[in-house]
N, C-alpha and C positions, 0 to 999 in steps of 0.2 A: 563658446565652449559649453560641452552637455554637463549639465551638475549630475555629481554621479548619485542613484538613488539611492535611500533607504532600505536596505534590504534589511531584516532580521533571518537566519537562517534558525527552523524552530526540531531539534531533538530530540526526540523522547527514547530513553533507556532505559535498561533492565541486565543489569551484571552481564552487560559486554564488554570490558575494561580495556579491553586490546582491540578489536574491532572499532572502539570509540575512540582510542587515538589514533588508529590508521587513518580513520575519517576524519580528525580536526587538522592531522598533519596535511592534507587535502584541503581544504576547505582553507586555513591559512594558507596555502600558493595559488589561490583564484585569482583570475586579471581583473574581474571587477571585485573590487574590495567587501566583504559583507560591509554594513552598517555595526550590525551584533550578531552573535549566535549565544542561541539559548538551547541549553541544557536542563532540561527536564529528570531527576532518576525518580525511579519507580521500585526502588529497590530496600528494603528498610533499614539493610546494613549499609547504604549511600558505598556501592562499591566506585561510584562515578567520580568522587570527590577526588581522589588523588590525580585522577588523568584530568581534572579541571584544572588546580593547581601547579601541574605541573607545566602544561599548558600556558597556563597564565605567566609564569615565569619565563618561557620559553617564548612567550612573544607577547611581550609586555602592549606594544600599541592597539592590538586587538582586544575588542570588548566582547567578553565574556559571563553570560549571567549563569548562575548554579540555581536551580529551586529542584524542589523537593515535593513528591507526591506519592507518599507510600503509607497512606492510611488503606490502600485497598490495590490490588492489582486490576487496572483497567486502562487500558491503552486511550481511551474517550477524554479520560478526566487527566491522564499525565499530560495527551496532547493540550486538553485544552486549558492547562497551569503553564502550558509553552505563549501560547497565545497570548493570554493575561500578561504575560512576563516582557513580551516583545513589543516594542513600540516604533518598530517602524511602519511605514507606510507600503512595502511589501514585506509578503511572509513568503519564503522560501522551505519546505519541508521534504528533507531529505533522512532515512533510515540508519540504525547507529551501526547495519551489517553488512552498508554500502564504502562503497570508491567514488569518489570523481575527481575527473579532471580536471586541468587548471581552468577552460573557457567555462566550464557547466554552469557558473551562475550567469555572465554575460551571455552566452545562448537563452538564456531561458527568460533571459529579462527583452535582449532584442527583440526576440521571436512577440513576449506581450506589447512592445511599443510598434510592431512593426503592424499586427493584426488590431490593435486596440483592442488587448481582451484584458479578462478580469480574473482569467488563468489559462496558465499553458502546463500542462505533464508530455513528461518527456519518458523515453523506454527507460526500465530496468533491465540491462540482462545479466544473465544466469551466468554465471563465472563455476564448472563443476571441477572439484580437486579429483587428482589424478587418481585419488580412489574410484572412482567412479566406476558401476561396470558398465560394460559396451552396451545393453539393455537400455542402460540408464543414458548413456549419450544418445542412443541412438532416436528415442524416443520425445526429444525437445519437450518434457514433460514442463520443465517452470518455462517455459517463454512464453510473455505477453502478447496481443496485438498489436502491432504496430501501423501508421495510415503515415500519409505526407504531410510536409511540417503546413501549416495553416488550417486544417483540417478541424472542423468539431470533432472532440473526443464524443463515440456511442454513448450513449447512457449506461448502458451494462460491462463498460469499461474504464469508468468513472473509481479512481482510485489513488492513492497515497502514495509516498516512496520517490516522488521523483517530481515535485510542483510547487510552480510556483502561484499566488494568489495576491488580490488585492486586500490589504489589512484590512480596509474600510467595511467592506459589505461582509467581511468574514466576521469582522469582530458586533456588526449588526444580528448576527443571528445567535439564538436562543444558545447557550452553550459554552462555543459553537457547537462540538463534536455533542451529541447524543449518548450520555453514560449509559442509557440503559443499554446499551451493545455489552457492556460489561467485558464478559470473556471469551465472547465471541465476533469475528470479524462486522465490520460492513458499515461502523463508524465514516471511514475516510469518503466511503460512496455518498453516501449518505447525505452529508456534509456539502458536497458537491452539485448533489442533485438539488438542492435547497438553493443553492446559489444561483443554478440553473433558472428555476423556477421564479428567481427574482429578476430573473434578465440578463444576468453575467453571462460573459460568451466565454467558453472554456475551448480551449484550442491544442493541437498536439505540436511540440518541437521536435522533431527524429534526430534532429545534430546534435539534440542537449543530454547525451547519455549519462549514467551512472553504472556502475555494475556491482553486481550481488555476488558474494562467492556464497555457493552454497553449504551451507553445514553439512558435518559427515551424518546426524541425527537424521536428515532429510533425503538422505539418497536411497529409501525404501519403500516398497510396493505399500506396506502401512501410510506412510507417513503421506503420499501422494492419495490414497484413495479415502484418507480420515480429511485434507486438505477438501479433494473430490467435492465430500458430502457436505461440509461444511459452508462451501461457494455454494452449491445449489441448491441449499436450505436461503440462505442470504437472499439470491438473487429470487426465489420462489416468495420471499417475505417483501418484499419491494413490489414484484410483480404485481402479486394479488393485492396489495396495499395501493395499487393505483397509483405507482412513483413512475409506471414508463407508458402512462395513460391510462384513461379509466376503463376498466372492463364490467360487462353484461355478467348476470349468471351463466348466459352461456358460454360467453369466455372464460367464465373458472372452469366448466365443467371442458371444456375445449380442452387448459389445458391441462385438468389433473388426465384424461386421456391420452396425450400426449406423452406427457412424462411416465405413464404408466407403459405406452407404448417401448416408447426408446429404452427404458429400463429391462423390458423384456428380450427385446431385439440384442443387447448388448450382451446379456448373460445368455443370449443361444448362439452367439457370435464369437464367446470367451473361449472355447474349448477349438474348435476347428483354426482360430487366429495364431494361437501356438503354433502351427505349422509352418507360420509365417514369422514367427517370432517373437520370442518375449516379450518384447516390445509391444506389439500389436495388441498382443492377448493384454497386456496392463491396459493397454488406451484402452479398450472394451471395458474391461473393470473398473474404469478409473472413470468411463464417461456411465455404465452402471452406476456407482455410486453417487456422484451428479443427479441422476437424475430422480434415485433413492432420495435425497435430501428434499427435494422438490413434493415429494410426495409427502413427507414426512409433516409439511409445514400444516397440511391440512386437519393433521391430527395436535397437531400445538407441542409435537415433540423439537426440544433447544439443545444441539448439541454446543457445548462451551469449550472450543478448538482451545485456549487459551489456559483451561484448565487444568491440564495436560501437565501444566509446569512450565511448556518450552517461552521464551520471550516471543510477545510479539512481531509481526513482522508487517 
């Protein structure tokens, strides 16, 4: 008989009260049972505390830890007071604005036993409310990459929201999560890419879904092209930092051209793409801004997506 493992599933939230108990009422009808799930808030009115509690009431045999992390908003340090808190021998991290199904942690745990890896991420998809305009469906603006399940995750799609991980080598590293990200994304990559680097083999499950419903805040041509710039600040700081190998001076110079290139191309492409539809015309602005961010890093401008107000995601 297989002893079933130690999962901790690890948290972290920000005054979503009702999205966080959709997900524990989820999380309680998994076939493999967590170990624990930890709750992280980040909030300094602890809006979190009642849907713990009630919770706890509500299924007594499941173990439930509450902690508290609101001396400062920053997604790095709530995660990594998740971490601290969990003591199982895997870390399962899943989003406070996600679903899953009943199999999702058994998927994700197979998938590692099956590859012998030290993580598997599995998709997030985009769930849009029926507000949504046709623009906005038609345009797949939040979906991820997705590859076949055994597959190394890219390096530049190395991310949070739906993974599972070995406690051991996570809780080995400095942190884990990197506070100076503060208020802006690229902690969760980050984190990953460090694991990488120690030899962990990170791998994709495609069966182990979750889904996102998306916020009505987030179904606007702002809200995608401020997201835009803030990925391709992230991924330009990693780049030129030598996180997806090391680059020559002429590789900088390679690609601030580049990025200057596609930036151009995009905004002479925004206006005629209308013709083809709203839609079109955003990708153009939307892969502009991208490529804006990229450029931006050269000059040591930090734009802090998290600043904003909105919770992390």
């Amino acid at each position: 008989m297989t002893q079933t493992p130690a999962i901790s599933i690890c948290i972290a939230t920000c005054r979503r009260a009702e999205r966080l108990t959709r997900l524990l009422s989820d999380l309680a009808a998994q076939t493999l049972r967590p170990f624990e799930i930890v709750v992280v808030d980040n909030d300094e009115q602890e809006t979190a505390a009642p849907v713990i509690e009630a919770f706890r009431a509500e299924h007594p045999a499941l173990s439930i830890i509450y902690g508290k992390q609101a001396a400062e908003r920053n997604i790095a340090t709530t995660r990594n007071e998740s971490v601290h808190l969990a003591s199982g021998e895997w870390l399962a991290f899943i989003d406070d604005d996600e679903r899953a199904g009943p199999r999702w942690l058994e998927q994700l745990y197979d998938c590692a036993r099956q590859y012998d890896a030290g993580g598997v991420l599995g998709p997030v998809v985009p769930v849009l409310p029926d507000t949504a305009q046709d623009w906005i469906r038609a345009g797949n603006f939040y979906d991820f990459p997705r590859t076949a399940t055994g597959n190394p995750v890219a390096d530049n799609h190395l991310r949070f929201g739906n993974v599972l991980l070995r406690a051991e080598p996570v809780k080995a590293l400095p942190g884990p999560f990197d506070r100076s990200y503060g208020l802006r994304t690229g902690e969760d990559g980050d984190l990953l890419l460090r694991m990488r680097a120690n030899g962990e083999t990170i791998i994709w499950c495609d069966e182990a879904v979750v889904e996102e419903p998306v916020a009505p805040d987030r179904l606007s041509l702002k809200w995608l092209m401020q997201r835009a710039l803030s990925g391709g600040q992230e991924y330009a700081r990693k780049h030129l930092g030598g996180r997806y190998g090391a680059l020559t001076r002429a590789d900088r110079v390679t690609f601030f051209l580049n990025a200057l290139g596609k930036l151009l191309l995009a905004l002479l492409l925004v206006p005629p793409s209308l013709l083809l539809g709203r839609d079109r015309s955003a990708q153009w602005l939307i892969a502009a801004c991208a490529n804006a961010g990229k450029l931006t890093v050269f000059w040591g401008w930090q734009y802090d997506e998290y600043a904003r107000g909105s919770a992390p995601s």
